[in-house]
C-alpha positions in Angstrom: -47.6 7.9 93.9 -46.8 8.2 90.4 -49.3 6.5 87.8 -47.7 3.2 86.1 -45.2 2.3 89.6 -46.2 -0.5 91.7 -46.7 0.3 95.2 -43.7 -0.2 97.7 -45.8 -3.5 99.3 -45.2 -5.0 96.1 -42.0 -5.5 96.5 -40.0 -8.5 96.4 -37.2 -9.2 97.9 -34.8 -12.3 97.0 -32.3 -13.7 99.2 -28.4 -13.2 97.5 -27.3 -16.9 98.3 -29.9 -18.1 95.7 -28.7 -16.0 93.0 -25.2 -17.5 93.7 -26.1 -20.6 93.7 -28.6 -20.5 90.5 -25.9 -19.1 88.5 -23.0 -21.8 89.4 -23.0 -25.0 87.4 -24.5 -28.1 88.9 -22.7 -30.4 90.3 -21.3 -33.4 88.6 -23.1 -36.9 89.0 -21.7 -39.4 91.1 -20.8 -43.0 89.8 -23.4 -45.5 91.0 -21.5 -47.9 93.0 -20.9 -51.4 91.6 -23.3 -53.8 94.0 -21.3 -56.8 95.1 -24.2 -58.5 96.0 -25.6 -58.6 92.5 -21.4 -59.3 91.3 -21.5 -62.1 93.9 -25.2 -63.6 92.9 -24.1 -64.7 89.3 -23.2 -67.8 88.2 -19.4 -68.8 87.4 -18.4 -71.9 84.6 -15.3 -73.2 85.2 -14.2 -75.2 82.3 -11.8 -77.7 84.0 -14.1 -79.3 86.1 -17.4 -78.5 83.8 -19.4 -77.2 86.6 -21.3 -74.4 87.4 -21.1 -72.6 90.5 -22.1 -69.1 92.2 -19.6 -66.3 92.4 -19.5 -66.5 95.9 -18.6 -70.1 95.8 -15.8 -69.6 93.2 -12.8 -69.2 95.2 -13.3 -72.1 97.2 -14.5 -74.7 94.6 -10.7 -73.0 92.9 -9.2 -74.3 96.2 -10.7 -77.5 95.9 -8.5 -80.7 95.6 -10.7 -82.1 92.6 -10.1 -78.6 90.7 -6.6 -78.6 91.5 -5.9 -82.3 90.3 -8.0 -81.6 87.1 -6.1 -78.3 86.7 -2.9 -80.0 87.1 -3.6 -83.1 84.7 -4.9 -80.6 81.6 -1.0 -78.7 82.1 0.2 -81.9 81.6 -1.6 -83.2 78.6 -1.4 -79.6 76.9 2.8 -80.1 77.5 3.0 -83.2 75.9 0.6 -82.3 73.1 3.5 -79.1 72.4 6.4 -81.6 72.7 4.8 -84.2 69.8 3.8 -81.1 67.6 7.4 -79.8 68.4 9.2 -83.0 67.5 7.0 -83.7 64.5 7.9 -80.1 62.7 11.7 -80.5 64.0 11.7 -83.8 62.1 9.8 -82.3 58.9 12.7 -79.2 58.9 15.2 -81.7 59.8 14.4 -83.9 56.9 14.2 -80.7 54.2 17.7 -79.4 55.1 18.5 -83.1 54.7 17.2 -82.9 51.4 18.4 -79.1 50.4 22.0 -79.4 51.6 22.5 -82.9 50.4 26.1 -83.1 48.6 25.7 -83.9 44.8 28.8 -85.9 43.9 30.8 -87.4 40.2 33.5 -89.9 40.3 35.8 -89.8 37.1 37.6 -93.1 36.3 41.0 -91.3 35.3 42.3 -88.5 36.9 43.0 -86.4 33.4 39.1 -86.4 33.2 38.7 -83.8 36.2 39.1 -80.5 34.3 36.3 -82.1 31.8 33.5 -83.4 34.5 33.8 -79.8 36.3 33.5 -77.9 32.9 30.4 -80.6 32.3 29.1 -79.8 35.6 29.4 -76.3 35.4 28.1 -76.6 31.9 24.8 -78.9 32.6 24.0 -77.2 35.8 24.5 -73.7 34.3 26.4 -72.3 37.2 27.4 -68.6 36.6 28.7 -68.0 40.0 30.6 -70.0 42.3 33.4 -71.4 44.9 35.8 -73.7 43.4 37.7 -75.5 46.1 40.5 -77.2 45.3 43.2 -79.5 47.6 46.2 -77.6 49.0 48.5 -79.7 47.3 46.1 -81.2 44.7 47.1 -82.0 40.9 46.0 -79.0 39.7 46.6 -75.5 40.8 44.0 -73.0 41.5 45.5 -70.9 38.4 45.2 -73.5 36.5 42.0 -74.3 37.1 40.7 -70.7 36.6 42.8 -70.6 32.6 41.2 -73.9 31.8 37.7 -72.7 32.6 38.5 -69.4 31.0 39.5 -70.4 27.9 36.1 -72.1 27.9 34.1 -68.8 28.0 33.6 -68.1 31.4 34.7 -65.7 33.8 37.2 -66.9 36.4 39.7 -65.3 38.8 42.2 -67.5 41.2 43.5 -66.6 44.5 46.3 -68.7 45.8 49.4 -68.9 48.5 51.3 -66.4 46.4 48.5 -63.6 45.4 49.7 -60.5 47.2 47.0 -59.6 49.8 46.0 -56.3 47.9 45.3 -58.3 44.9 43.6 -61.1 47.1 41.1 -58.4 48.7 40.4 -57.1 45.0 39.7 -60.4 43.4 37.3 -61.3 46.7 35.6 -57.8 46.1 35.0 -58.3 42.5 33.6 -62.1 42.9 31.3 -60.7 46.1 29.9 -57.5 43.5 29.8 -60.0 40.4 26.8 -62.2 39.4 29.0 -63.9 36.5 32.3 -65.1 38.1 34.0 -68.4 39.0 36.6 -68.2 41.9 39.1 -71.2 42.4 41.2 -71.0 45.7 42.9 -73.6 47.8 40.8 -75.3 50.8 42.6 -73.3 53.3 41.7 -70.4 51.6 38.1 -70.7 51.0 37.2 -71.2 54.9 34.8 -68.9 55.8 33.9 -68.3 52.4 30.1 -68.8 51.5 28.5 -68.4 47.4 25.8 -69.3 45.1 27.4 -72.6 45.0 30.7 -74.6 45.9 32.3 -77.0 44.0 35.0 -79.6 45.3 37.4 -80.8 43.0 39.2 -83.7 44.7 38.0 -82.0 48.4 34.8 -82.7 50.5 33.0 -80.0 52.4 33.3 -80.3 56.4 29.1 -79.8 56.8 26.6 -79.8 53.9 25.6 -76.7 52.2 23.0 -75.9 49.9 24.1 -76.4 45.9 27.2 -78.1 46.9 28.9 -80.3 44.3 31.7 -82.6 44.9 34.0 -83.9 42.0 36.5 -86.9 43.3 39.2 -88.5 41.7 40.0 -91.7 40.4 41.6 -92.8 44.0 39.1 -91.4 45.9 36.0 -92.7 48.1 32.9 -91.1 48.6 31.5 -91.1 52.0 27.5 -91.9 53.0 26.8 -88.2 53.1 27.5 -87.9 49.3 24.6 -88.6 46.8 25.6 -89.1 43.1 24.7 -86.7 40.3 22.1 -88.6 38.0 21.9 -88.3 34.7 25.4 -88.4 33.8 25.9 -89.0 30.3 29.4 -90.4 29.8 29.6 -89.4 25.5 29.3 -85.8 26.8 31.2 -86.3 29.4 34.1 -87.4 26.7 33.7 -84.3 24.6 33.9 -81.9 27.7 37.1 -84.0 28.6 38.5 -83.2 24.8 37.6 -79.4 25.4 39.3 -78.9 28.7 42.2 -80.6 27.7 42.5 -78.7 24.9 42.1 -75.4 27.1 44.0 -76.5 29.7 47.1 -76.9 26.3 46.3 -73.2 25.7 46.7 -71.6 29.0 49.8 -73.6 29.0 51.2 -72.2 26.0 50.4 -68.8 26.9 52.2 -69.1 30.3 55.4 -70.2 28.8 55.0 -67.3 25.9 58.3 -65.8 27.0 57.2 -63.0 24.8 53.9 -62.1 25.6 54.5 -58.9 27.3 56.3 -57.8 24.3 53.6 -58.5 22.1 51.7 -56.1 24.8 53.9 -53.6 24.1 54.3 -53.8 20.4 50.8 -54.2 20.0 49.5 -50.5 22.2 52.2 -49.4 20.2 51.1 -50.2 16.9 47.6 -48.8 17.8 49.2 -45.4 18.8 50.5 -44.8 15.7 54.1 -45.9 17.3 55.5 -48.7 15.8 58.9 -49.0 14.4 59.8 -50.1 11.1 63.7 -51.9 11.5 64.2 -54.6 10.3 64.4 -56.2 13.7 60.9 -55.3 14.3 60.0 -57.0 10.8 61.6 -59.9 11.4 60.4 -60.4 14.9 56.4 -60.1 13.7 56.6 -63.4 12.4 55.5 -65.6 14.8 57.3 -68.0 15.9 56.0 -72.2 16.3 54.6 -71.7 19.8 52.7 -68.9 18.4 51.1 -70.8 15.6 49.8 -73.8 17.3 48.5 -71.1 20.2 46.6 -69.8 17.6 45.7 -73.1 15.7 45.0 -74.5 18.9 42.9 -71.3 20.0 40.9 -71.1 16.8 40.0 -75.0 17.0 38.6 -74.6 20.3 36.4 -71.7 19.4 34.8 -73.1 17.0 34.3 -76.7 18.6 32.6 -74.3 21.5 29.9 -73.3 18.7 28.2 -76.7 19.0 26.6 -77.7 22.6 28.0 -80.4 24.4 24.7 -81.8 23.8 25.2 -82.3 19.7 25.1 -85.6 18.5 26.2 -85.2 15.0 29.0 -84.4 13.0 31.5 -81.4 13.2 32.0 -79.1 10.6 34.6 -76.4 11.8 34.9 -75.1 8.1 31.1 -74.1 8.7 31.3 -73.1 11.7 33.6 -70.3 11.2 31.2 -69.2 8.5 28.6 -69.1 10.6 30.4 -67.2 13.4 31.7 -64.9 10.8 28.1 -64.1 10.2 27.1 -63.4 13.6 29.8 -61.5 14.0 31.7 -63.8 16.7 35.5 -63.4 15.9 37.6 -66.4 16.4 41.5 -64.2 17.5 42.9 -61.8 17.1 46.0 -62.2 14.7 48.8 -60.4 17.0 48.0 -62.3 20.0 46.7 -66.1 19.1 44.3 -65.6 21.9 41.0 -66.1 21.9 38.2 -63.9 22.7 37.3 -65.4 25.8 40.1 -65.2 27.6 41.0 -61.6 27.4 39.4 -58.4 26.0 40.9 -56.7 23.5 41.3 -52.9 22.5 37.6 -52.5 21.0 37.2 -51.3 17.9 33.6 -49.6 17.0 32.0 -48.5 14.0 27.9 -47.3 13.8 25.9 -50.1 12.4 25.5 -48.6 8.8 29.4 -48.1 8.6 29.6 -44.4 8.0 32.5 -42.8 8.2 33.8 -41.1 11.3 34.4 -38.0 9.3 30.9 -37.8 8.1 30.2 -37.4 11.7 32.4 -34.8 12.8 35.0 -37.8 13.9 38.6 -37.2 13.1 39.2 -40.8 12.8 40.0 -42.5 9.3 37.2 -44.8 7.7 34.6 -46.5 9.7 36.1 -47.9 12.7 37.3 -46.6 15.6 40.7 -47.8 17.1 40.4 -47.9 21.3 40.0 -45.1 23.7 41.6 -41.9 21.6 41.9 -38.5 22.9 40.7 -36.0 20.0 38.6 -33.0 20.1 35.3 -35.0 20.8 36.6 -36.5 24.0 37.5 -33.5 25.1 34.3 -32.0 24.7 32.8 -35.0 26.4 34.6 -34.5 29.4 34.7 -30.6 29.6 30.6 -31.3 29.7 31.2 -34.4 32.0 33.2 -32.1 34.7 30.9 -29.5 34.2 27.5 -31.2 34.9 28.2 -31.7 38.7 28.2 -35.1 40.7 24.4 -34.9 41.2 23.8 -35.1 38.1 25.9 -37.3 36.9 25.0 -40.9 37.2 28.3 -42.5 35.5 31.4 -43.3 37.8 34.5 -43.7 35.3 38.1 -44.2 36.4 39.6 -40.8 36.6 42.9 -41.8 35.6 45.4 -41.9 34.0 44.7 -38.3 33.7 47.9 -36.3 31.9 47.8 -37.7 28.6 44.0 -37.8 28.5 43.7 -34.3 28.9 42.5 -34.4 32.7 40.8 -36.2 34.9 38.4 -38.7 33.6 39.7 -38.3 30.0 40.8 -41.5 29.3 36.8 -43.2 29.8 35.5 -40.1 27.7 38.2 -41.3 25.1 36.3 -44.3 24.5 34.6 -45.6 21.2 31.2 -45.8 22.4 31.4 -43.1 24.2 32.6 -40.3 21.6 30.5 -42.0 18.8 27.4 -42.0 21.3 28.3 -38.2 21.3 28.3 -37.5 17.6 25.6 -39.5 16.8 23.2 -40.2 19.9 21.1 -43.7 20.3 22.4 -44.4 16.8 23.1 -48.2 16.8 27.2 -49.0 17.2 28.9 -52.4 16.7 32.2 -53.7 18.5 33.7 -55.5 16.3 35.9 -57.1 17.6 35.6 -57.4 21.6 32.8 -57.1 24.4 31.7 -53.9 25.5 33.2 -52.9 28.8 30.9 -52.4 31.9 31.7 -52.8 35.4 31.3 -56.4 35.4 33.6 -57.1 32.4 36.0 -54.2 32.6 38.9 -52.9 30.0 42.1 -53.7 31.2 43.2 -51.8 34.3 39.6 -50.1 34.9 38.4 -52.9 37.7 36.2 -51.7 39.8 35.0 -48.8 37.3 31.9 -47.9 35.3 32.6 -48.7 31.9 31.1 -47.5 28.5 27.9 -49.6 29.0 27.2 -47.5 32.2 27.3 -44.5 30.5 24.8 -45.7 27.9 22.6 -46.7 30.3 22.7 -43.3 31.7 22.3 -41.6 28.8 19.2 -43.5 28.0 17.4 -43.3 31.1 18.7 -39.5 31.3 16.9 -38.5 27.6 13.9 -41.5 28.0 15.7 -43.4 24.6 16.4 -46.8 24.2 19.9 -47.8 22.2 21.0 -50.9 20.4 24.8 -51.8 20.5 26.5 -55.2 18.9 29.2 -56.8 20.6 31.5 -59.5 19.5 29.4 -62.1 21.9 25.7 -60.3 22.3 23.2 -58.4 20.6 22.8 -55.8 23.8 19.2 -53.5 23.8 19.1 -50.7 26.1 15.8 -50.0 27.5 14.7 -46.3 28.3 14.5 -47.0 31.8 18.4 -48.4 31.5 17.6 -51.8 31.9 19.8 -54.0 29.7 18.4 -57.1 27.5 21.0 -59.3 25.9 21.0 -61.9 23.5 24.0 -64.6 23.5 25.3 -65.0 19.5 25.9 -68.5 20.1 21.6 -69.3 20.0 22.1 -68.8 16.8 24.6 -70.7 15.8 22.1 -74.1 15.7 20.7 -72.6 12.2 22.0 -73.6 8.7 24.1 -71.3 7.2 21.6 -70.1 4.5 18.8 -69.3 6.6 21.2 -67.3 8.8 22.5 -65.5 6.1 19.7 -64.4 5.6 18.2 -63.8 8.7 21.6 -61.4 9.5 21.3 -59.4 6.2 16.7 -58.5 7.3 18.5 -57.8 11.0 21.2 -55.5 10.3 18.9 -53.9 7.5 15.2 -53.5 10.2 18.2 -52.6 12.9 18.5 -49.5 11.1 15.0 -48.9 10.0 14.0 -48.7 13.4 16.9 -46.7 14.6 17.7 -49.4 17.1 14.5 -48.6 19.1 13.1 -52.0 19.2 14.4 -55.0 20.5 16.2 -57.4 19.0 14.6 -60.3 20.7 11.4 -59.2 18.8 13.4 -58.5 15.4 14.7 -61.5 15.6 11.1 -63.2 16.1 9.4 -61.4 13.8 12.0 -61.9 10.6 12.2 -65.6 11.8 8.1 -66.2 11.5 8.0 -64.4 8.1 11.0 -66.8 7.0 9.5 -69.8 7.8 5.6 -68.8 6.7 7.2 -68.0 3.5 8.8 -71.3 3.5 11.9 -69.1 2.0 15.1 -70.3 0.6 18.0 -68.8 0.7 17.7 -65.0 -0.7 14.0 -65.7 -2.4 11.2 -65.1 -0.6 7.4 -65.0 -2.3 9.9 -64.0 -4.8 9.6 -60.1 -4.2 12.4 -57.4 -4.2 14.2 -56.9 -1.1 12.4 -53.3 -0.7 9.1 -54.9 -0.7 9.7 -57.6 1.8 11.2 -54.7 4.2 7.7 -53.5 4.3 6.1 -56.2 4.8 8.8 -56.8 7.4 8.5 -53.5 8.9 4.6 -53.8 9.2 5.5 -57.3 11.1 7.5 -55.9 13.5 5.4 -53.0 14.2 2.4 -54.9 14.7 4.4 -57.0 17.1 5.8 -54.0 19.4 2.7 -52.6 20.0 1.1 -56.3 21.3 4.7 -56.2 23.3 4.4 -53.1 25.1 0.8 -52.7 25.5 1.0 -55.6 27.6 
């Protein structure tokens, strides 16, 4: 045998099965089975009766009469506790609708005082947007209703038997998309109609509503559900009486204008460069009597509307008009009679330094543009408009009238602040003469439309600028996200004439300084405590140039901004 092997009796020899079974996996553990016995041993508190009893015995002590009597009395009690909770938050909700939806309600002692207690209601509650229901055959007409409360600055639209349905679905759409709009309709109308708030003139509501008002007549009752409108001051209520009936004269005069589509006519025509020189055409410019006392009447109203209801001492209309002039708030315009408040007029724009259009690149004569103009600018404007694609393009203009404008969506590119904002961008502009139209407040025939403030808006949220405009009613700021600030011309109307003199002239001038990049609100603030810290009067202040006090100004309002928009 060879050296290093192990003899043959060494050999071992190992059974196959216990290779196999050493090299399979063991076998899983099995579950240790849950012992009743121990389950059954514990101890079971049953929290009707308060006892404690095995688990064997639980079942039967459940099947016991004394549980099941216990069992059956805690049900009841828990019941009745849900029922007094239940009744005692029903009455709690019962009694704040009570108190939300309660019916606020005036009583005029003459009937001719109606028009004046809902322009004082509107006025003192400072309702923007709502319902006015009026009788079916009440004394005055829904159309009526709406002039009166136009001519007396706000925004109101009538729908009544005779509105054609197109119309009718149009004027519902606008009021449903607007946030500044009065609606006046007939009671049979207005079912099913829900707003802000409703007001009744000579009507009550079938159920009560939230911000419901109810304005009854001298014949009238008011029922138990109605609760009277306290305070009411009866001297104000006198002045809003004189106002609306003056309004209410006006929209009557202008309805029984025979000729005031002609003065339409004539006057598109004049502002197109196509007005006829006859001697027909002479004569018939003179206006006739109607005319004047529209306008007399008109421009009397206007300025009365420049002192709150709320003013206690005496008018002074010569002043007034001063002070409007100003501002910049326009009393009528000379073709028409009317006043601004009751219809928008063809704008007319100028930048706020007035330079001239041709300085520019314009082809306009002098400072102010005349209405919406095709000339080589527009055109441009709306080759690049058509161009940029719909994605891009966050401004949705009418597209018509298209032929004379040179295309489609000509016309809106025609527009003064449009074209200006082209030749000079974010450089401040001023409408003279009439509001700037947006979607809310539209030029005529462009309901429904974005208007020129739109496309400012997206121009400044497009290039990450801000923009100042001036409008015959509002200092307007545009924010570089798009956001619009506005400040109402009449807040200012409260100062004497000297300090707003003043005041105007360090506007207009810091306006430009800063390229209209800051707000007015804190140009406004910041001239205002430097006037009054200086205890000025009238054009002397420390008694320094006007250079110097622009500095001083300018470091003001600097200062200010930064605290403004840091926080």
């Amino acid at each position: 045998m060879a050296k290093g092997k192990r003899p043959s009796s060494q050999l071992v020899v190992v059974n196959p099965a216990l290779i196999q079974a050493a090299a399979s996996e063991a076998p899983p553990k099995k579950k240790a089975k849950r012992s009743e016995t121990k389950e059954k041993t514990g101890v079971y508190q049953c929290n009707v009766c308060n006892l404690q009893v095995t688990m064997g015995a639980k079942e039967m002590h459940e099947n016991g009469k004394k549980h099941r009597a216990l069992a059956a009395k805690a049900l009841s009690t828990r019941a009745k506790n849900n029922e007094k909770i239940g009744n005692t938050l029903s009455a709690v909700e019962t009694s704040e609708k009570k108190i939300a939806n309660k019916i606020l309600y005036v009583k005029v002692s003459r009937n001719e005082d109606l028009l004046g207690a809902l322009y004082m209601l509107v006025y003192q509650e400072s309702i923007r947007h709502a319902l006015i229901v009026v009788p079916n055959k009440g004394i005055y007409e829904p159309q009526v209703v709406a002039g009166v409360m136009k001519h007396l600055g706000y925004s109101a639209l009538a729908i009544h038997g005779k509105t054609p349905s197109t119309q009718r679905r149009q004027t519902l759409d606008k009021f449903l998309s607007s946030s500044s709009l009065l609606l006046v309709l007939t009671e049979h109308l207005a079912k099913g109609m829900a707003s802000d708030s409703n007001i009744h003139l000579q009507s009550i509501p079938n159920k009560p509503s939230a911000n419901a008002f109810v304005i009854l007549g001298k014949d009238d009752t008011p029922t138990k559900s109605l609760t009277p409108i306290i305070p009411w001051n009866k001297l104000i209520m006198q002045k809003a009486t004189s106002r609306a009936l003056m309004a209410k004269t006006i929209h009557e005069l202008t309805v029984a204008e025979s000729d005031n589509e002609a003065q339409w006519i004539q006057k598109l025509a004049s502002s197109s460069g196509l007005e006829a020189d006859d001697e027909n055409t002479k004569k018939k410019k003179a206006p006739s009597a109607t005319q004047q006392k529209l306008a007399a009447l008109s421009e009397k109203l206007f300025l009365t509307m420049g002192y709150p209801l709320t003013f206690t001492g005496t008018l002074n209309l010569k002043q007034m008009k001063e002070k409007m002039s100003c501002v910049g708030l326009h009393v009528q315009n000379a073709a028409t009679g009317m006043s601004l408040h009751s219809t928008r007029l063809s704008a007319q724009t100028k930048w706020l330094d007035n330079a001239q259009g041709a300085q520019f690149g314009g082809s306009w004569d002098g400072s102010i543009r005349h209405g919406a103009t095709k000339d080589a600018t527009s055109l441009i404007v709306r080759q690049n408009y058509c161009s940029s694609g719909k994605q891009q393009n966050c401004w949705h203009p009418n597209p018509e009238p298209a032929e004379p404008w040179g295309g489609l969506y000509g016309k809106p590119c025609g527009h003064n602040e449009v074209v200006m904002h082209h030749l000079r961008p974010f450089f401040p502009q001023e409408v003279v003469n009439a509001r700037i139209c947006s979607r809310e407040k539209p030029a005529p025939g462009n309901d429904g439309f974005d208007g020129c403030l739109e496309h400012l808006q997206w121009k400044c949220k497009a290039n990450n600028r801000a923009m100042t405009i001036w409008d015959s009613e509002q200092w307007i700021f545009i924010q570089s996200d798009g956001q619009v600030l506005r400040i109402n011309k009449t807040n200012a109307l409260t100062l004497p004439l000297p300090v707003l003199k003043w005041i105007m002239t360090n506007f207009r001038s810091m306006t430009l300084q800063c390229s209209g990049q800051i707000r007015p609100k804190h140009l406004l603030q910041c001239i205002s405590y430097l006037f009054f810290a200086a205890n000025a009067k009238g054009e002397n202040v420390w008694g320094l140039p006007q250079h110097i006090r622009q500095i001083i100004i300018s470091y003001i309002v600097r200062f200010m901004d930064e605290i403004t928009f840091s926080t």
